[in-house]
N, C-alpha and C positions, 0 to 999 in steps of 0.2 A: 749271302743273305738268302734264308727262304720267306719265301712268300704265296698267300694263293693264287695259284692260276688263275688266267685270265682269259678271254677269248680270246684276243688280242695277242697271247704268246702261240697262240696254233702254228703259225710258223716254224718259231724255234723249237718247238715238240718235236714236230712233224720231222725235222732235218733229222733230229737226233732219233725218233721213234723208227723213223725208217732205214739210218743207217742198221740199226737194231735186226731189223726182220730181212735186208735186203742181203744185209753181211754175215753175218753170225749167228749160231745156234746158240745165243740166248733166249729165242722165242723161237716154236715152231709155225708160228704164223708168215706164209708169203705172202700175203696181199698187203700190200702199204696205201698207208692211211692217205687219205684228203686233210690238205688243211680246216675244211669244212668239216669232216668228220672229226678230227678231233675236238673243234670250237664247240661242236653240238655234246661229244662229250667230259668236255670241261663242264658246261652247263649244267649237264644231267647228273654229273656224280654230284656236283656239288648242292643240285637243288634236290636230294636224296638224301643229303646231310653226313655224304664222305667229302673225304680228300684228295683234293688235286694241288699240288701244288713244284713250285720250281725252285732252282736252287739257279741265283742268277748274281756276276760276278760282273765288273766292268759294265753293270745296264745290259748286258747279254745272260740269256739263258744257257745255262753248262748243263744243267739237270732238271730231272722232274721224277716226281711222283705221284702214284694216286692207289686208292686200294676199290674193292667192291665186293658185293656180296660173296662168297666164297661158293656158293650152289645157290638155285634156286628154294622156295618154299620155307615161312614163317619156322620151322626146325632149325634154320642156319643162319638166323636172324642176329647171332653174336658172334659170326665167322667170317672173317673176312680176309680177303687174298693180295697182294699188293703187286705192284710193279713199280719196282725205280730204275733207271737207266742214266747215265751221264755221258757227255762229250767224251771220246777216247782222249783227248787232249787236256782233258780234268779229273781222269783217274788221278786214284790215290793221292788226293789233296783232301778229303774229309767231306767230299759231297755227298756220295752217297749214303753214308753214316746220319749225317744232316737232315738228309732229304726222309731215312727210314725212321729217324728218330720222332720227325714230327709229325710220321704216319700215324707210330703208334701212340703219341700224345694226343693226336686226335681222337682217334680211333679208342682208347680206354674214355676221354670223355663224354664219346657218345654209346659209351658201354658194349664195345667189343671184349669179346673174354679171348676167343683167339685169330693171330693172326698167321696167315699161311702164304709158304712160296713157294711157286712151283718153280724149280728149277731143272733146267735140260742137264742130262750127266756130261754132255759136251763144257759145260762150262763150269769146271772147276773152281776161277777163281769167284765166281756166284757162291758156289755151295760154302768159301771157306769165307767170304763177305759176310755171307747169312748165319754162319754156326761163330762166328765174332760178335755180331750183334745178339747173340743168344738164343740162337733155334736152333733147335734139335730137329735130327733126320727122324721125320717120320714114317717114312719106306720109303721102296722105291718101284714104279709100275714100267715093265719093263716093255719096250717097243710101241709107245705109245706115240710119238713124237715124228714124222716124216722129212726129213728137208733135205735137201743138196746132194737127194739122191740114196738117204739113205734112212735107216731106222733108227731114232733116239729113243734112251730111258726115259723118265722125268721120277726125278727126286721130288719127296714133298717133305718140307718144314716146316714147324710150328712153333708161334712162341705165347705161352700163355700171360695174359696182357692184367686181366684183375684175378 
């Protein structure tokens, strides 16, 4: 089932957001979240009038998503970026499909035209997640990305949404 996030799942975010950044070069980000940091932004995407939401099995959170402005300034005001992520122990059961599907059901009803992934070249099975669900490699910037010691690419996708 997805559903929107809550404050109240920061927990289970958190578990799975930080296996994320602490393990794998799906994200070039090392600092992991607070449970408090993410509650506050549950709150904020959504009092902004994005998406946060989780994909939750057995009353337990497997997944989540949420998307956001894609750059700053009124210009990129119909662009937006997402991130979804699920339990390694709930790959390839159809969450994350789930979790991006209702990003961008969102997201076209509050009138996004595109939406954008940044993906690390480290993580292959991302780029072929992402070009399944219908985006196209929109380049690639090369040595942008630092982590575990070393320099990543980062792919960018797009999928045009209206």
């Amino acid at each position: 089932m997805i559903r929107p996030a809550l404050p109240q799942d920061a927990g289970a975010i958190a578990a799975i957001w930080n296996h994320v950044i602490r393990d794998t070069a799906a994200t070039f980000n090392a600092e992991e979240k607070s449970v408090s940091d993410i509650a506050a932004i549950v709150t904020a995407r959504q009092a902004a009038g994005r998406a946060f939401v989780v994909a939750q099995e057995a009353g337990g959170v497997v997944g989540f998503g949420t998307y956001d402005q894609f750059r700053g300034g009124v210009g990129y005001r119909h662009s937006m970026e997402h991130s979804v992520h699920v339990l390694p122990a709930a790959h390839g059961r159809g969450f994350g499909r789930a979790l991006l599907a209702a990003l961008e059901d969102h997201a076209r009803m509050a009138g996004v035209h595109v939406m954008i992934a940044g993906v690390s070249s480290e993580n292959q099975a991302g780029r072929r997640f992402h070009e399944a669900m219908g985006y196209q490699l929109s380049g690639t910037v090369p040595q942008v990305g630092h982590k575990f010691g070393r320099w990543m690419d980062l792919w960018l996708l797009h999928k045009i949404l209206t």
